[in-house]
C-alpha positions in Angstrom: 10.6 -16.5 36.2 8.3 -14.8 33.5 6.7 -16.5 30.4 10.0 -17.7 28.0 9.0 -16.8 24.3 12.0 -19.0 23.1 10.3 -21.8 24.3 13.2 -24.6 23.2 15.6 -22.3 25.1 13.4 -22.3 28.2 13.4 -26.2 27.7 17.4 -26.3 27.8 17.8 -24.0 31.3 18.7 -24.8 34.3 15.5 -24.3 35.9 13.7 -26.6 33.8 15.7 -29.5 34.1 15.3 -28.9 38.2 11.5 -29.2 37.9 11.7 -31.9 35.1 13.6 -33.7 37.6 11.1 -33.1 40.6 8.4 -34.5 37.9 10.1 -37.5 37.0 10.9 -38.6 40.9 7.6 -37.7 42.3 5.6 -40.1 39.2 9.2 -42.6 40.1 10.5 -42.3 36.3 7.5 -43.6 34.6 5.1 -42.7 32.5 1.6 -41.8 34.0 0.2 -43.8 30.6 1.8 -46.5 30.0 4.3 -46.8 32.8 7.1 -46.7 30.4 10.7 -45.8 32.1 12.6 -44.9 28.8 12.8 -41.3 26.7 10.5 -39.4 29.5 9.3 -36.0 28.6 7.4 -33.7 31.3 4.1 -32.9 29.8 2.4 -29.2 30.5 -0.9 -29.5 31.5 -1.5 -25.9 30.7 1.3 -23.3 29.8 -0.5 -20.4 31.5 1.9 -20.6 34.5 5.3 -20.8 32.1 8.3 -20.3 34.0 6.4 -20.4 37.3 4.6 -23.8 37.3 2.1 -25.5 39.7 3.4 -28.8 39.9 0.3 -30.2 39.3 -0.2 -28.9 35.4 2.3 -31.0 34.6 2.6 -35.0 34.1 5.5 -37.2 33.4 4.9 -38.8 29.8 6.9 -40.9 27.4 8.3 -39.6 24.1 5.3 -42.4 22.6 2.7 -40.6 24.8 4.0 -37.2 24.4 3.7 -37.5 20.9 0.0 -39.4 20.1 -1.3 -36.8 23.0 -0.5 -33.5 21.0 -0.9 -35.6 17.7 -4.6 -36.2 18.7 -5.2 -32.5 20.7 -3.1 -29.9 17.8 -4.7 -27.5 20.1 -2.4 -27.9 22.9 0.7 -26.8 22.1 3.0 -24.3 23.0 2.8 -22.1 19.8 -1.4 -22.5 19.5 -1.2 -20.9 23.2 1.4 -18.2 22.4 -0.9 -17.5 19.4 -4.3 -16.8 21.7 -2.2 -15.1 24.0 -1.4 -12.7 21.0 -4.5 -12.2 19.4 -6.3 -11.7 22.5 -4.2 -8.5 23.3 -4.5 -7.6 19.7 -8.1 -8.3 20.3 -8.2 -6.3 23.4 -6.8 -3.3 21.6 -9.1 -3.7 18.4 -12.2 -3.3 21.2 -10.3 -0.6 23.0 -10.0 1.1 19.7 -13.3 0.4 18.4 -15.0 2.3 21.6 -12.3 5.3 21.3 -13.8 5.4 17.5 -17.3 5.4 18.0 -16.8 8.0 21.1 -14.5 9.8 18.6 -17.8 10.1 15.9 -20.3 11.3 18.8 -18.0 13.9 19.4 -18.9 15.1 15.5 -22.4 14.3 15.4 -22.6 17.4 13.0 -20.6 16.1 10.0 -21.7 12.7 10.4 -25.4 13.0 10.3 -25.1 15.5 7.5 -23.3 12.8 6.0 -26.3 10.6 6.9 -28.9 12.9 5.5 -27.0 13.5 2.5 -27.1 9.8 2.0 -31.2 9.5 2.8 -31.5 12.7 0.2 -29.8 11.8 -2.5 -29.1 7.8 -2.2 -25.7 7.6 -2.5 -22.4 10.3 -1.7 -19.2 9.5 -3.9 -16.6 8.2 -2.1 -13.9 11.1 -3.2 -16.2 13.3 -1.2 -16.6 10.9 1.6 -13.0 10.2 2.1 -12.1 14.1 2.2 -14.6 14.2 5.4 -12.8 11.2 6.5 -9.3 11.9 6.4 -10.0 15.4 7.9 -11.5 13.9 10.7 -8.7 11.3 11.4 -6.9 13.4 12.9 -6.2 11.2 16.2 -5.1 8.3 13.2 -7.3 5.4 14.2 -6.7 2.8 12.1 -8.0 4.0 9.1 -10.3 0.8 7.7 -11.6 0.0 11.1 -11.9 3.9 11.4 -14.1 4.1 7.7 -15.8 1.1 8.3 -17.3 2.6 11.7 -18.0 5.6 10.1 -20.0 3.4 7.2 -22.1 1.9 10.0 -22.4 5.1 11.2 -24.1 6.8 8.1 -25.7 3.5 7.3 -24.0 2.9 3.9 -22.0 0.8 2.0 -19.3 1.4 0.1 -19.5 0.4 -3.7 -16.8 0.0 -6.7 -17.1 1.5 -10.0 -19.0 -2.2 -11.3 -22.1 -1.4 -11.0 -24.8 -2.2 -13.8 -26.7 -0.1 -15.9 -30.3 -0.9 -14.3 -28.8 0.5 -10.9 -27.9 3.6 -12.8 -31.5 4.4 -14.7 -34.2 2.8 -12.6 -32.1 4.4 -9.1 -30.6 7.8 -10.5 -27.1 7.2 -10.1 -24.2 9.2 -11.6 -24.4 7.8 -15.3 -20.1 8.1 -15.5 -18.5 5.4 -13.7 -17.2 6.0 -10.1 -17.1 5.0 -6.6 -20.2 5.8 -4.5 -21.4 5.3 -0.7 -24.6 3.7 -1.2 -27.5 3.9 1.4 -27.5 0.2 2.9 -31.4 0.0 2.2 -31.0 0.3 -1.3 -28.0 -2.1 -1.1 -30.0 -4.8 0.8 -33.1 -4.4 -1.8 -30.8 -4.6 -5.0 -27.9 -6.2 -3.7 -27.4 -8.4 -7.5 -26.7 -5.2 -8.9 -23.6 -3.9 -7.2 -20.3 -5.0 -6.1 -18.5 -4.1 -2.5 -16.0 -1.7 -2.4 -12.8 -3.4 -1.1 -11.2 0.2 0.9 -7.1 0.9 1.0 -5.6 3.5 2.9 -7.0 7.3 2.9 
């Protein structure tokens, strides 16, 4: 039987009450605790083999015990492991992704260390520029703030919102109207008081 994700339904079948009952006779209808007889619950051990369970992950318990156990270890539940079991596929897929991404960039070397020399030359690109390069380039649609937050590492900048002071303008030679700019990190790092991160949307 594979992994239930209704997990009160997979409590109610057939199959379950056949192994709760296997439980309960081998630990004689008791609980392994406090040798209670009344209101006994079979306790999971670990939910990795859901549906298909060793015997030994799981432990005949009171409702009393049941109850103090997950009350004192909120980690083990059904729904906490359903949870990591999610985000480690999502996980999986953000590293898979992440790798296809920075492959995707080597592949266009060109445009991105001219965008990288632009930003040495002149300190800073504005972001309308950068995001025409950018949404050109996505053309296999990666997800696009992973996919411009790689490409910031990339070129070595940071991106910065309109809120920057007027020191940061004079003393560095930035554009004296208010816009969004790529800034070199460097010049981020040294004068970092001065400037406010750009939160990015969609392209």
């Amino acid at each position: 039987m594979s992994i239930k994700t209704d997990y009160n339904k997979y409590l109610k079948s057939d199959y379950w009450k056949e192994v709760k009952e296997k439980i309960h006779k081998r630990d004689d209808y008791k609980c392994r605790l406090c040798n209670s007889d009344e209101d006994l619950h079979v306790h999971h051990r670990s939910y990795e083999f859901l549906g298909n369970e060793n015997l030994d992950d799981l432990i005949t318990l009171c409702r009393s015990c049941h109850y103090i156990f997950h009350k004192k270890n909120p980690q083990h539940n059904y729904s906490t492991y359903i949870k990591n079991k999610e985000w480690e596929i999502i996980k999986k897929q953000e590293e898979k992704e992440f790798i296809d991404i920075w492959f995707y960039i080597s592949n266009n070397r060109e445009i991105f260390n001219d965008l990288k020399t632009r930003l040495i030359n002149y300190k800073y690109i504005k972001c309308s520029d950068f995001h025409k390069i950018i949404k050109k380039l996505n053309k296999p649609k990666f997800d696009n703030i992973l996919f411009i937050n790689i490409c910031l590492e990339y070129i070595n900048g940071i991106g910065i919102s309109s809120y920057y002071n007027k020191n940061a303008k004079d003393i560095l030679d930035l554009p004296k109207r208010s816009c969004d700019i790529i800034l070199d990190r460097d010049i981020y790092d040294k004068y970092e008081q001065w400037f406010n991160r750009f939160h990015y949307g969609k392209l």
